[in-house]
N, C-alpha and C positions, 0 to 999 in steps of 0.2 A: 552890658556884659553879654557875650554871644554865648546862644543858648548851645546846650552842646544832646546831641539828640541822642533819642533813647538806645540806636546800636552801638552808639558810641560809648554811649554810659556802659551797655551790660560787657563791653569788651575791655573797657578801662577796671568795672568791678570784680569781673572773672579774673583777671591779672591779679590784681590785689590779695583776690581768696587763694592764690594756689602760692605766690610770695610772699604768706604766713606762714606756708608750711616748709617743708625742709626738699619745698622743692623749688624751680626755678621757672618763671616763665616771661618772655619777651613778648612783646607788641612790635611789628611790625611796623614802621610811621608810615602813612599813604605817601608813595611817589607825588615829586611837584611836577606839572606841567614843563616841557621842552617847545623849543621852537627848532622846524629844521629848517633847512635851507633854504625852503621854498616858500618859507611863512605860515605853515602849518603848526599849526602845536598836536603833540603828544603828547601820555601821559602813560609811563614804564609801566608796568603790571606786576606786582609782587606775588611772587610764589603763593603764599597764605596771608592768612593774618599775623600770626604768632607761633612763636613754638618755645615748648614746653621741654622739661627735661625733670625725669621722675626716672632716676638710677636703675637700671642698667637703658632706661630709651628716651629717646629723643620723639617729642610728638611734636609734628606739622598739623596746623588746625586750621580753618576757617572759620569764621563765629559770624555767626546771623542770629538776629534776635526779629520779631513781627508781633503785632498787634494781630494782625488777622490769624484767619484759620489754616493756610499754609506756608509755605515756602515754595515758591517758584522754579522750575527751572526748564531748558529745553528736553519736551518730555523723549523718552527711548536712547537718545543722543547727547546725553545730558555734556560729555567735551568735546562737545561741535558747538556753533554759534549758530539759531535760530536760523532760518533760512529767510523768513521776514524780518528786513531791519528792523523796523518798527515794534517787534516784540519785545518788549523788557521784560527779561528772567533777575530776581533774585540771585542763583547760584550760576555763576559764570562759567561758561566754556574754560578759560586758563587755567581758572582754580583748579575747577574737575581736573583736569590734565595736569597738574601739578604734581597733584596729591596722588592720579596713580602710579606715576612717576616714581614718588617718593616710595609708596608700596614695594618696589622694587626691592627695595633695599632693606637689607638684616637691621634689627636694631629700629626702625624707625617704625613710630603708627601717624600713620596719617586720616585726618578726617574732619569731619562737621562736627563745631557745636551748635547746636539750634536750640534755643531759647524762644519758647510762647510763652508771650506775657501775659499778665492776666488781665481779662476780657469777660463780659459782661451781655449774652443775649436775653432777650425778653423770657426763655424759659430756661433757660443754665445758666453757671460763672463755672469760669474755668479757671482753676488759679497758675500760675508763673510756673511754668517747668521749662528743666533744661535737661538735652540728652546730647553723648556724642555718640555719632554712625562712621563707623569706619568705612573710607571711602571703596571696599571692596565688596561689601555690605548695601551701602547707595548705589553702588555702577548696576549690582545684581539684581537688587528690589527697582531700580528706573526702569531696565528692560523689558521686567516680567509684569510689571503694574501696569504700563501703560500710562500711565499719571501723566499730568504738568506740575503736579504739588508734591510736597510730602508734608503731611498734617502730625498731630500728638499721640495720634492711637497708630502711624507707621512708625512713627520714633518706637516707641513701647515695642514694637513686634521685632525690628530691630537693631534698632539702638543699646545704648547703659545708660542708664536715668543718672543724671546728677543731682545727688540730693541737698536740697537745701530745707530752711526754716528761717523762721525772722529772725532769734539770734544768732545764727552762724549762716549765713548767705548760701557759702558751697561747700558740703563737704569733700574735700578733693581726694585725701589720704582715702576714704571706701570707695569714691568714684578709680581712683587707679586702680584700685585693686581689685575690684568686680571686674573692671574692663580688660586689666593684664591676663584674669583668668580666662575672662571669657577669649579673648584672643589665641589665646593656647590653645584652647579646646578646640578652636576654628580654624587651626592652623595658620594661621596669621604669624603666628610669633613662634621660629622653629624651636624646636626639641633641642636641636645643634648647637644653636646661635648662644643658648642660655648657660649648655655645657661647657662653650668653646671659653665663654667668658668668665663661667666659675671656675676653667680650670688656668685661663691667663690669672687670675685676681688672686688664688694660690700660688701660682710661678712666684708673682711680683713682690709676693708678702712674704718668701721665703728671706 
């Protein structure tokens, strides 16, 4: 039986936890490889991982999970591609540009879930968290950090923790709802957009 590896697992079990609730979320399947004309293969690049829908929005996400102490990515430049090929980043140039793409748009939150799993140094344990950082949130803390990483105590400063426990994995139902507000507050999610929709969802019910 082929083993199925541990990002795979925390992207298969986050699905699971949020279509308990009364909300909805899709997985992405990885593009297969292409052959072109000249005998190269390529391999299509998916906007995100998954997206979610938690009434009145639509979330674009990326999900990364690590053993270690950060998450990778090209630092200042984070959707540009590394100038050294040879550098492997964790968070990829397309993603980044995906998602602030998606930013664009009314209605949508895009961004990272990032998962640290629990790890074990000779003088700490740290146990399994997960937070999502809205990709408008990560473009702003990459530039000013000067990082190649983002670790658990950047999650924390600005991120929204999602909380879990061993019987209930994720709670998703207070993760929406800390991160709805907090997006408000941040302007992220207009004043307008929320209006324009309480006042179609009245039309329609008339």
């Amino acid at each position: 039986m082929k083993k199925i590896n541990e990002g795979k697992k925390f992207e298969k079990n986050y699905e699971s936890a949020v279509n308990r609730t009364n909300y909805f979320f899709l997985r992405l399947k990885d593009s297969a490889k292409w052959l072109r004309g000249s005998g190269a293969t390529f391999t299509p690049e998916n906007p995100c991982d998954g997206i979610q829908y938690a009434a009145p929005f639509l979330w674009l996400v990326e999900l990364k999970s690590t053993k270690g102490s950060s998450i990778s990515f090209n630092p200042e430049r984070p959707e540009e591609k590394p100038q050294n090929k040879t550098t492997q980043v964790m968070i990829k140039a397309h993603q980044v540009k995906s998602l602030m793409k998606f930013a664009t748009k009314d209605g949508l939150i895009p961004g990272f879930i990032f998962n640290f799993r629990e790890r074990k140094t000779k003088t700490k344990s740290y146990p399994d968290e997960t937070f999502f950082v809205h990709i408008n949130d990560f473009i702003s803390w990459s530039k000013s950090s000067g990082k190649s990483g983002i670790n658990r105590d950047d999650c924390k400063t600005i991120g929204v923790k999602i909380h879990s426990s061993r019987t209930q994995k994720y709670d998703i139902s207070k993760f929406v709802g800390e991160a709805v507000s907090a997006f408000i507050q941040r302007g992220y999610i207009k004043s307008e957009f929320i209006k324009g929709m309480s006042e179609y969802l009245l039309t329609i019910s008339k």
